[in-house]
N, CA, C and O atoms as a Tinker XYZ file with bonds, in Angstrom:
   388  protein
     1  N    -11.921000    8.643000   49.114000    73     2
     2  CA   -10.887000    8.316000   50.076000    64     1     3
     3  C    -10.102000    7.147000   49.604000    63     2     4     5
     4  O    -10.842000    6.494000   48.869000    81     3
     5  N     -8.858000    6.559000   49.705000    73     3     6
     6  CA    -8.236000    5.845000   49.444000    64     5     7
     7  C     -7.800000    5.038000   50.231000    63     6     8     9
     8  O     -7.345000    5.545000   51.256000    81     7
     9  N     -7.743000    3.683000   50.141000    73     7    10
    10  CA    -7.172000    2.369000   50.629000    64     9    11
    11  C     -6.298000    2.217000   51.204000    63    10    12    13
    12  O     -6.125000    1.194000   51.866000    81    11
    13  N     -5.249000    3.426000   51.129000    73    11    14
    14  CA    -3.810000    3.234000   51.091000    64    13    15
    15  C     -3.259000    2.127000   50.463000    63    14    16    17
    16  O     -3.856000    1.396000   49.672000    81    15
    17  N     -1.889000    1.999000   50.901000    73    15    18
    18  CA    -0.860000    0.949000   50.420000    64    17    19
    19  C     -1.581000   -0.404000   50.777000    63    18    20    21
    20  O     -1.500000   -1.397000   50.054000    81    19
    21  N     -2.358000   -0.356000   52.064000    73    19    22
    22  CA    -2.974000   -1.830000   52.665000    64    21    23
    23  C     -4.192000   -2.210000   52.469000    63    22    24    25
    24  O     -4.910000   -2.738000   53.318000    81    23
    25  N     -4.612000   -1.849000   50.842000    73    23    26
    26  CA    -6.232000   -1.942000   50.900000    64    25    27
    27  C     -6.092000   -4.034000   50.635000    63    26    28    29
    28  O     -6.748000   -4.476000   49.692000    81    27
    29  N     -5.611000   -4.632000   51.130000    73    27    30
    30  CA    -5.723000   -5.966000   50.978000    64    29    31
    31  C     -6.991000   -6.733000   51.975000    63    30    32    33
    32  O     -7.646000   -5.962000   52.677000    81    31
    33  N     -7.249000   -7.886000   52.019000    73    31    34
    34  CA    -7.924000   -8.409000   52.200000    64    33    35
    35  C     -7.414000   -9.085000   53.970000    63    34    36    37
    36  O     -6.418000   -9.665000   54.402000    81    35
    37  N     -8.527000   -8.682000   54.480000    73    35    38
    38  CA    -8.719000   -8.815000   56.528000    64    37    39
    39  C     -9.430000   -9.994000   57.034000    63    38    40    41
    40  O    -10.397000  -10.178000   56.295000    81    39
    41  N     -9.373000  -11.031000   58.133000    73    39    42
    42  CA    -9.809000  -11.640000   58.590000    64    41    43
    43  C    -11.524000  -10.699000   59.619000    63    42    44    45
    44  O    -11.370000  -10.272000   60.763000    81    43
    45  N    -12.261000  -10.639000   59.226000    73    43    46
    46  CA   -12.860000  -10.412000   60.265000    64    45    47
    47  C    -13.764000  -10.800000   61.696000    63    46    48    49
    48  O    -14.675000  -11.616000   61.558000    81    47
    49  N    -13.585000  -10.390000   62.655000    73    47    50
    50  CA   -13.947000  -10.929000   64.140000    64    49    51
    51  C    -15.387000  -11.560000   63.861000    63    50    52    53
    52  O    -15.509000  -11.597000   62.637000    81    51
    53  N    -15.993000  -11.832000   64.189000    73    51    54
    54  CA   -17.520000  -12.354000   64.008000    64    53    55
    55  C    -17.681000  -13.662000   65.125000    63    54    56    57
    56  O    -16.789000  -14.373000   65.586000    81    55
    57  N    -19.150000  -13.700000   65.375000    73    55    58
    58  CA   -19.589000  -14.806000   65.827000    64    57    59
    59  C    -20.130000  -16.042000   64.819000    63    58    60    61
    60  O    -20.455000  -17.039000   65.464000    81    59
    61  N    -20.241000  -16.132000   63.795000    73    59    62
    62  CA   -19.951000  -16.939000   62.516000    64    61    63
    63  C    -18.883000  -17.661000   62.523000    63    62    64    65
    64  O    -17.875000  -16.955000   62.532000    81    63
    65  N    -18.669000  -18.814000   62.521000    73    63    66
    66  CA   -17.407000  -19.954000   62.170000    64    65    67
    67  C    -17.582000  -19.193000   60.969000    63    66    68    69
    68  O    -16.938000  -18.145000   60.923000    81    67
    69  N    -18.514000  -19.560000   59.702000    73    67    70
    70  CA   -18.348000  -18.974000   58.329000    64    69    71
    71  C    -17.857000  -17.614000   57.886000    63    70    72    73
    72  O    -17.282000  -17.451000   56.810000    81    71
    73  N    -18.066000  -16.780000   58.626000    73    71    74
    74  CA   -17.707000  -15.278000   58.473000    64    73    75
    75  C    -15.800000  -15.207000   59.243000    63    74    76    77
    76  O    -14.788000  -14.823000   58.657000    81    75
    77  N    -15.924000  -15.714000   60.634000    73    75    78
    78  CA   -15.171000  -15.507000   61.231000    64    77    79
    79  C    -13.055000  -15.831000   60.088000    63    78    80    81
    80  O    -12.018000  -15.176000   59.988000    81    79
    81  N    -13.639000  -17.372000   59.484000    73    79    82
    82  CA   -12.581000  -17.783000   58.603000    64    81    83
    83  C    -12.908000  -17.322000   57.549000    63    82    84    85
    84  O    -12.889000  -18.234000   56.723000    81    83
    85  N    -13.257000  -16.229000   57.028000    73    83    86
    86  CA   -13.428000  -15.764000   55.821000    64    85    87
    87  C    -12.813000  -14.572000   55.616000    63    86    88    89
    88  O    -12.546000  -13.763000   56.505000    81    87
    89  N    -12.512000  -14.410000   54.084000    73    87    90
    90  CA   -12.003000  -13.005000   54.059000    64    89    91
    91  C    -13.365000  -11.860000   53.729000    63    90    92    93
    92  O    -14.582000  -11.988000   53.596000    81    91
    93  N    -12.248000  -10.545000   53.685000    73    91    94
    94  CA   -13.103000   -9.247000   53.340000    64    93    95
    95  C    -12.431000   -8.051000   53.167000    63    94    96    97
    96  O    -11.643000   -7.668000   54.031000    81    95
    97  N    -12.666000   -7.335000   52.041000    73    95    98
    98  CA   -11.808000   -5.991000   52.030000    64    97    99
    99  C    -12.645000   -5.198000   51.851000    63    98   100   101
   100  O    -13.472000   -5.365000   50.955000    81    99
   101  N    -12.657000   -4.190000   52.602000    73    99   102
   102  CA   -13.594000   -3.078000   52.723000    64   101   103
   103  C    -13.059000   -1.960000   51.981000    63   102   104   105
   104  O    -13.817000   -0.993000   51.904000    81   103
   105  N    -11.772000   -1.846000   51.336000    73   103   106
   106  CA   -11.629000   -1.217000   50.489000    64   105   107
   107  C    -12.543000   -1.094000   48.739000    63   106   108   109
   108  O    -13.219000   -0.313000   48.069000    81   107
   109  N    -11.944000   -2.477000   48.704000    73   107   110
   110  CA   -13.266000   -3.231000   47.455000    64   109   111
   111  C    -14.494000   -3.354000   47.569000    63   110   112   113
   112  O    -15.289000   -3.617000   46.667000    81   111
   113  N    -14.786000   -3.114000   49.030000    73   111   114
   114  CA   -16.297000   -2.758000   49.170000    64   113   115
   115  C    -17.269000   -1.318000   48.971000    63   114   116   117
   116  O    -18.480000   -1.180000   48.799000    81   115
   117  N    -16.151000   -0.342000   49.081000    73   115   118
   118  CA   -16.830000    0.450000   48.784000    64   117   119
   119  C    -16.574000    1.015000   46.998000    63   118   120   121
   120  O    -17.348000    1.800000   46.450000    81   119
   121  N    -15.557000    0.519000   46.436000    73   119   122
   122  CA   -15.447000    0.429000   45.223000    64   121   123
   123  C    -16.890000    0.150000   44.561000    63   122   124   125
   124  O    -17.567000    0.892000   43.850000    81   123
   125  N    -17.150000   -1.189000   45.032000    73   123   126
   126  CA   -18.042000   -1.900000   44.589000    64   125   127
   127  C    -19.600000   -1.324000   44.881000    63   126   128   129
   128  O    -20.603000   -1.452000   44.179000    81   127
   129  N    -19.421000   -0.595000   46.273000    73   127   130
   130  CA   -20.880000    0.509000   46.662000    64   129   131
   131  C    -20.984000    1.563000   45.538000    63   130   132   133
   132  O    -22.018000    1.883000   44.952000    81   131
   133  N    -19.550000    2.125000   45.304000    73   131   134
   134  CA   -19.721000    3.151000   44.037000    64   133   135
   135  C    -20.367000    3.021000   42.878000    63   134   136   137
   136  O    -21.049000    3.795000   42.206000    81   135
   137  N    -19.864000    1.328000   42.697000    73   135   138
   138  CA   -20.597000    0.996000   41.430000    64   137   139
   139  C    -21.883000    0.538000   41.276000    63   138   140   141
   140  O    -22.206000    0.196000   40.138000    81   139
   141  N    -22.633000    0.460000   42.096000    73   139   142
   142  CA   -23.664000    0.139000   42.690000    64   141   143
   143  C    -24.883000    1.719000   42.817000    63   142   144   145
   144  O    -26.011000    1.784000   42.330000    81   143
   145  N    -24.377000    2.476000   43.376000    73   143   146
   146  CA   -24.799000    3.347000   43.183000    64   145   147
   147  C    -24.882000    4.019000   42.381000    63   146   148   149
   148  O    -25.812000    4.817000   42.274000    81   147
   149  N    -23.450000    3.849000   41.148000    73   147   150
   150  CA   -23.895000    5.035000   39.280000    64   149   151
   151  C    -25.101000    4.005000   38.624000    63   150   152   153
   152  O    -25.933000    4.431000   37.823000    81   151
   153  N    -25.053000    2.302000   39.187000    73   151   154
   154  CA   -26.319000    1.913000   38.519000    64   153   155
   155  C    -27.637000    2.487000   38.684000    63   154   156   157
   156  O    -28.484000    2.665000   37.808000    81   155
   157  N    -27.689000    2.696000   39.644000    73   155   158
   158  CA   -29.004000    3.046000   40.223000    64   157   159
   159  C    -29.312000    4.829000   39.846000    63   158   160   161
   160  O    -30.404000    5.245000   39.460000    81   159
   161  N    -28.024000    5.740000   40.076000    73   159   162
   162  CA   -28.474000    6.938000   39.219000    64   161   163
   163  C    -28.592000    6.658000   37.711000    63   162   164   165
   164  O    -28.610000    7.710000   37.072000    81   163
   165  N    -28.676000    5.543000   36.950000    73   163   166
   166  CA   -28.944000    5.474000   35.443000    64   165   167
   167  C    -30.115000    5.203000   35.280000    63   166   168   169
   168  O    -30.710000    5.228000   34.202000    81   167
   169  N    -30.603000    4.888000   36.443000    73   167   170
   170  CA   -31.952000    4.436000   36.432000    64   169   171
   171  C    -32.064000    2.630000   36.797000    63   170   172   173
   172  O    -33.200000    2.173000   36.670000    81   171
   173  N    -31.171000    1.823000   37.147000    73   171   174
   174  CA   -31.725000    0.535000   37.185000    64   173   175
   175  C    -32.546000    0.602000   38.557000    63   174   176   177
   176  O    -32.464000    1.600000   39.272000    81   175
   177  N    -33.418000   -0.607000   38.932000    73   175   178
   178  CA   -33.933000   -0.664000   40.335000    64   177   179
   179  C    -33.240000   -1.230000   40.783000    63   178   180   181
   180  O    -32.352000   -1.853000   40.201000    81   179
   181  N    -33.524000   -1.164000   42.507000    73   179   182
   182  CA   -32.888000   -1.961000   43.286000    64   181   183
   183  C    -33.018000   -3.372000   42.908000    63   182   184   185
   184  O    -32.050000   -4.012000   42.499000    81   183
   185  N    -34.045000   -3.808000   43.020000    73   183   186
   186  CA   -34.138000   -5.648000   42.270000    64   185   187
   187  C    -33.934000   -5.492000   41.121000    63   186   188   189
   188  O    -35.001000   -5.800000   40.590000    81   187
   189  N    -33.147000   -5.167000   40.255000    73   187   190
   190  CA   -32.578000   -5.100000   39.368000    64   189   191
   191  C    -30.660000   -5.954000   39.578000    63   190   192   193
   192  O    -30.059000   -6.899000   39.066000    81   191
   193  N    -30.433000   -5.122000   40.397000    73   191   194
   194  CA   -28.597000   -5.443000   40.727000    64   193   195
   195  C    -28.754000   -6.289000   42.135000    63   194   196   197
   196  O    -29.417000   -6.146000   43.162000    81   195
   197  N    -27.687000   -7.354000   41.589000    73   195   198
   198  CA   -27.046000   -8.625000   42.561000    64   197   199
   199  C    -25.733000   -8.365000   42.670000    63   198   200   201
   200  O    -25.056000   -8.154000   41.664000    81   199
   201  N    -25.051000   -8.344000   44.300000    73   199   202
   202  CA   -23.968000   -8.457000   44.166000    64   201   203
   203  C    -23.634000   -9.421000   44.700000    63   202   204   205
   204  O    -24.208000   -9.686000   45.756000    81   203
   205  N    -22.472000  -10.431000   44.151000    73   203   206
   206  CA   -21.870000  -11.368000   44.103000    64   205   207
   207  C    -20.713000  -11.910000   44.651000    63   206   208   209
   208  O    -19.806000  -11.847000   43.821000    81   207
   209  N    -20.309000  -12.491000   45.852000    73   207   210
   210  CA   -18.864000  -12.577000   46.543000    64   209   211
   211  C    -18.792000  -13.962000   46.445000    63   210   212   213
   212  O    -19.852000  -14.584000   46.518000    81   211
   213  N    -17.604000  -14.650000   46.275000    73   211   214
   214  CA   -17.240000  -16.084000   47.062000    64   213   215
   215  C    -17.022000  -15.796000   48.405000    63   214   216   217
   216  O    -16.888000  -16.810000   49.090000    81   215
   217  N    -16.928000  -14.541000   49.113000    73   215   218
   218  CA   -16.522000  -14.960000   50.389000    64   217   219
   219  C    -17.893000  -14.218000   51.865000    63   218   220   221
   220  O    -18.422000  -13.108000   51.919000    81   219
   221  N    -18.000000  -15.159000   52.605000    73   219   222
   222  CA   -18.997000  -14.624000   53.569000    64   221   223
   223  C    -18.809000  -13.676000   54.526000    63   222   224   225
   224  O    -19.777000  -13.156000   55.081000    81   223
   225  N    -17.246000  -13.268000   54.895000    73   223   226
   226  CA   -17.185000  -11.930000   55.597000    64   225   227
   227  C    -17.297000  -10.448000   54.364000    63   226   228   229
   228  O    -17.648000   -9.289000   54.587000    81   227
   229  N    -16.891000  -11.032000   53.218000    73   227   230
   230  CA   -17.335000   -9.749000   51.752000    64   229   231
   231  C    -18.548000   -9.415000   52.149000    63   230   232   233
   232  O    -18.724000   -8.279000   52.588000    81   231
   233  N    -19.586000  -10.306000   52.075000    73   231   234
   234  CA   -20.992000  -10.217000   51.856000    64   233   235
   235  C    -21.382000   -9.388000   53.225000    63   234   236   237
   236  O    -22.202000   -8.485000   53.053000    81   235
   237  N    -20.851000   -9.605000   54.680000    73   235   238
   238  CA   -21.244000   -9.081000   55.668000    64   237   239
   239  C    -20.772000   -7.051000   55.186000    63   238   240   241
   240  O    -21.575000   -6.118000   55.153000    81   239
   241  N    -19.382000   -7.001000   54.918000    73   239   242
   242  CA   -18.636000   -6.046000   54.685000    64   241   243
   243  C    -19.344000   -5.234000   53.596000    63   242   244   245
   244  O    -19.608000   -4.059000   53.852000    81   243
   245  N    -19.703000   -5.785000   52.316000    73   243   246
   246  CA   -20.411000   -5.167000   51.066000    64   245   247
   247  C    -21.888000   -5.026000   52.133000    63   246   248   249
   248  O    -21.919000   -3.984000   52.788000    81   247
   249  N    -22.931000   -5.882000   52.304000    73   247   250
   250  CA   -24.507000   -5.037000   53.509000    64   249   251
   251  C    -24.107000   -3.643000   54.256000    63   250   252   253
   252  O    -24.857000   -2.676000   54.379000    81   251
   253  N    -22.713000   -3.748000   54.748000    73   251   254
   254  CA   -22.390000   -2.889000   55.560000    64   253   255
   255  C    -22.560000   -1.420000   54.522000    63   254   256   257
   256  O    -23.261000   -0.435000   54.754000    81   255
   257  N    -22.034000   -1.571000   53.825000    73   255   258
   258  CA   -21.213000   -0.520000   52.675000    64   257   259
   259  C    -22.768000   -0.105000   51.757000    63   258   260   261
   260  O    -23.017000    1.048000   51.404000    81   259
   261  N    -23.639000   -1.226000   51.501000    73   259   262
   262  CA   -24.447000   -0.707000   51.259000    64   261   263
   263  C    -25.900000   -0.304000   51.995000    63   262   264   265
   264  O    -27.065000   -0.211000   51.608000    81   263
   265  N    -25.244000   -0.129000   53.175000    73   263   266
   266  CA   -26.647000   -0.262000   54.031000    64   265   267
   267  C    -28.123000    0.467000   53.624000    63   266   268   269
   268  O    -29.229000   -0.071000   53.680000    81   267
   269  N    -27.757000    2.089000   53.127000    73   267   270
   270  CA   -28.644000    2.298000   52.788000    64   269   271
   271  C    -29.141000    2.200000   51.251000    63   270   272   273
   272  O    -30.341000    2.438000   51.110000    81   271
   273  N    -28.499000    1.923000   50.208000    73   271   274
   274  CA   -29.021000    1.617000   49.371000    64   273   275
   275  C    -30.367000   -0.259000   49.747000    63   274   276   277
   276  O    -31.439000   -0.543000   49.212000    81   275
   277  N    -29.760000   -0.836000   50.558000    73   275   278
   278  CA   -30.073000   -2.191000   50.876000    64   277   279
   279  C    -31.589000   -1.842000   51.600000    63   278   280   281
   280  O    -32.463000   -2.603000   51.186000    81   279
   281  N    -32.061000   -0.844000   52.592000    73   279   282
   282  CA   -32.895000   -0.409000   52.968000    64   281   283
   283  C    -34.599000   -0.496000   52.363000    63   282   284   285
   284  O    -35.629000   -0.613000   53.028000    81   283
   285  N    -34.416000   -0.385000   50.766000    73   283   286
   286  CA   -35.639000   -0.290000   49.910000    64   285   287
   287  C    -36.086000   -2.151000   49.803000    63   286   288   289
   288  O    -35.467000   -3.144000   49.422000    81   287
   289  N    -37.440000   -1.916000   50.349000    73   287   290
   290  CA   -37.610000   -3.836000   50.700000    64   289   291
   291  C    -37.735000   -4.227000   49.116000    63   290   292   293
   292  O    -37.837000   -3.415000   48.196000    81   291
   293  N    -37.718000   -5.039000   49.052000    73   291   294
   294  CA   -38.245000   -6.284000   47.979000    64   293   295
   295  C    -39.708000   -6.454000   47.361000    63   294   296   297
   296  O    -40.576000   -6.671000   48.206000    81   295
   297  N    -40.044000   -6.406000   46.305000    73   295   298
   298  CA   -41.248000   -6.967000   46.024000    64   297   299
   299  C    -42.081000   -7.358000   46.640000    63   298   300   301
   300  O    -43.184000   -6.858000   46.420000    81   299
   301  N    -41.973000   -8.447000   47.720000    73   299   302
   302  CA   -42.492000   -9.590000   48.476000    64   301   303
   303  C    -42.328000   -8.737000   49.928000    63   302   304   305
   304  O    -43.200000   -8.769000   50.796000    81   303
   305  N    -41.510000   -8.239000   50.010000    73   303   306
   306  CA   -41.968000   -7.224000   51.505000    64   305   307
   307  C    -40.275000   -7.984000   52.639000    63   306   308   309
   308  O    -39.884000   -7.612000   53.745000    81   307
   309  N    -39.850000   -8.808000   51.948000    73   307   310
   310  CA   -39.147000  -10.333000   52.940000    64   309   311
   311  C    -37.685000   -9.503000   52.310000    63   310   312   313
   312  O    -37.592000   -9.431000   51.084000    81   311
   313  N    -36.777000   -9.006000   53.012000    73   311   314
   314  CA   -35.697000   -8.553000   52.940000    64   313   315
   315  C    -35.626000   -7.561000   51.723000    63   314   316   317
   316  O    -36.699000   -7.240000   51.211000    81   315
   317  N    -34.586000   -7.102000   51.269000    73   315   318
   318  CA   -33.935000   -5.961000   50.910000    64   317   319
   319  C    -34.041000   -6.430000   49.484000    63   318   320   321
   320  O    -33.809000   -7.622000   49.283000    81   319
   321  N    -34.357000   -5.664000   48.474000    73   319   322
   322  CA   -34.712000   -5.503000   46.920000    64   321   323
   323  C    -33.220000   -5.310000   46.348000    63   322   324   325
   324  O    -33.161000   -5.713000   45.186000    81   323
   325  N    -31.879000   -4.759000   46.880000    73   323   326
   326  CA   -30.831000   -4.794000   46.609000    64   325   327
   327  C    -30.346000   -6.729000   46.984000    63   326   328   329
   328  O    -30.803000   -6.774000   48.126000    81   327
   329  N    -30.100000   -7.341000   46.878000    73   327   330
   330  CA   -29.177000   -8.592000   47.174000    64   329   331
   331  C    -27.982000   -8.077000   47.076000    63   330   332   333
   332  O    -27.551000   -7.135000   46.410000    81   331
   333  N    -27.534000   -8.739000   47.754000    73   331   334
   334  CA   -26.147000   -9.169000   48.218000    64   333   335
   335  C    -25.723000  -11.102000   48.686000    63   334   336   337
   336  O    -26.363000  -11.877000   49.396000    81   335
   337  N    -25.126000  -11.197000   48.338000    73   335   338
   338  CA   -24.891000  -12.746000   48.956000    64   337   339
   339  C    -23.626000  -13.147000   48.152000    63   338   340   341
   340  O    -22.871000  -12.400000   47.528000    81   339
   341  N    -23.549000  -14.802000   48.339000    73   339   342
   342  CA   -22.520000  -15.390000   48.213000    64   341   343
   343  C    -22.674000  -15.917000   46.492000    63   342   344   345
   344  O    -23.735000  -15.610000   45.950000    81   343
   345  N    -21.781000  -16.585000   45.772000    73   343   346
   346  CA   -21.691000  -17.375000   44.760000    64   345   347
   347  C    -22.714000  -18.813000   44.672000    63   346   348   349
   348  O    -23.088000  -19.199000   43.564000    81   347
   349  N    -23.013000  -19.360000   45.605000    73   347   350
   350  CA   -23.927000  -20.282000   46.193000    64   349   351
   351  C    -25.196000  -19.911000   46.133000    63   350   352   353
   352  O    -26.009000  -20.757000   45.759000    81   351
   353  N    -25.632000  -18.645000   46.467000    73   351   354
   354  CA   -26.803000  -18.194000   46.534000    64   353   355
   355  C    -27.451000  -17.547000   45.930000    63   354   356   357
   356  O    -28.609000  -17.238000   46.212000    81   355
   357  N    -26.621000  -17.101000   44.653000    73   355   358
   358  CA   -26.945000  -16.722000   43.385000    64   357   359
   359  C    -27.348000  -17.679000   42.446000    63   358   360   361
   360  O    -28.229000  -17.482000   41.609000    81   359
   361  N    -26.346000  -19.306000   42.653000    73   359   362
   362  CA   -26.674000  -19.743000   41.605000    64   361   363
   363  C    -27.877000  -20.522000   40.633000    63   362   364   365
   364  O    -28.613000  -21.413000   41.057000    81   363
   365  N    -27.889000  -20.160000   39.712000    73   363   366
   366  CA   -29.006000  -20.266000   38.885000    64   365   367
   367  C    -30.041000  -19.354000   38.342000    63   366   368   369
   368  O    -31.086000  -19.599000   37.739000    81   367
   369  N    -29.272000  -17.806000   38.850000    73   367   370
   370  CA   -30.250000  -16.829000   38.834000    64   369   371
   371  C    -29.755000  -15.783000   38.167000    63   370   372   373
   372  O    -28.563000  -15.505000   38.043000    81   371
   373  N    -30.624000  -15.237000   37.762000    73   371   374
   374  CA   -30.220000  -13.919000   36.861000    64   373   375
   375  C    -30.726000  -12.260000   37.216000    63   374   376   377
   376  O    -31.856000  -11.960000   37.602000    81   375
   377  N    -29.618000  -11.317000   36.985000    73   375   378
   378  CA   -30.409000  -10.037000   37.321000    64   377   379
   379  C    -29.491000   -9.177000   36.120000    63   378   380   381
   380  O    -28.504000   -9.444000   35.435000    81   379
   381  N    -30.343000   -8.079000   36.268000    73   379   382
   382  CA   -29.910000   -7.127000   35.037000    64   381   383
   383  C    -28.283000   -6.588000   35.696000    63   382   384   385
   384  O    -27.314000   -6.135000   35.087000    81   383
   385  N    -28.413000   -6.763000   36.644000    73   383   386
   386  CA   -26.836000   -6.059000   36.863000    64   385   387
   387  C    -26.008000   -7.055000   38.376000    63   386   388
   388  O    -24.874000   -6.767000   38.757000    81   387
């Protein structure tokens, strides 16, 4: 499906001050689900791939987009073996994808 002419970047509603002033394009989000998903048919694992935003309504928008890939827990049992998060909350860390 396509973006149209307005696949640009949206304020979204939230109860978050942080989310609320933040951007998000859900067009680029599911771009980014696509690519997310040929990793995983090549074979990577879910804790394998991090995805990466500067912005905190992206990160709400990309969970959304990947909900069910995000589903498969973690190692440790404590959230989702896919990540998702911000530039902040990555840093210092490394993943294969």
């Amino acid at each position: 499906g396509g973006g149209g002419a307005n696949g640009g970047g949206t304020k979204r509603p939230s109860a978050s001050p942080l989310v609320a002033e933040s951007k998000s394009n859900t067009a680029e989000a599911r771009v980014v689900g696509q690519h997310v998903r040929a990793l995983l048919a090549a074979g990577l694992r879910h804790g394998e791939i991090g995805v990466i935003t500067p912005y905190n309504a992206q990160v709400e928008a990309l969970r959304e987009e990947l909900a069910a890939e995000r589903a498969v827990p973690s190692a440790t049992g404590e959230g989702s073996a896919l990540e998702v998060g911000t530039v902040d909350g990555f840093q210092g860390r490394e993943k294969e994808a």
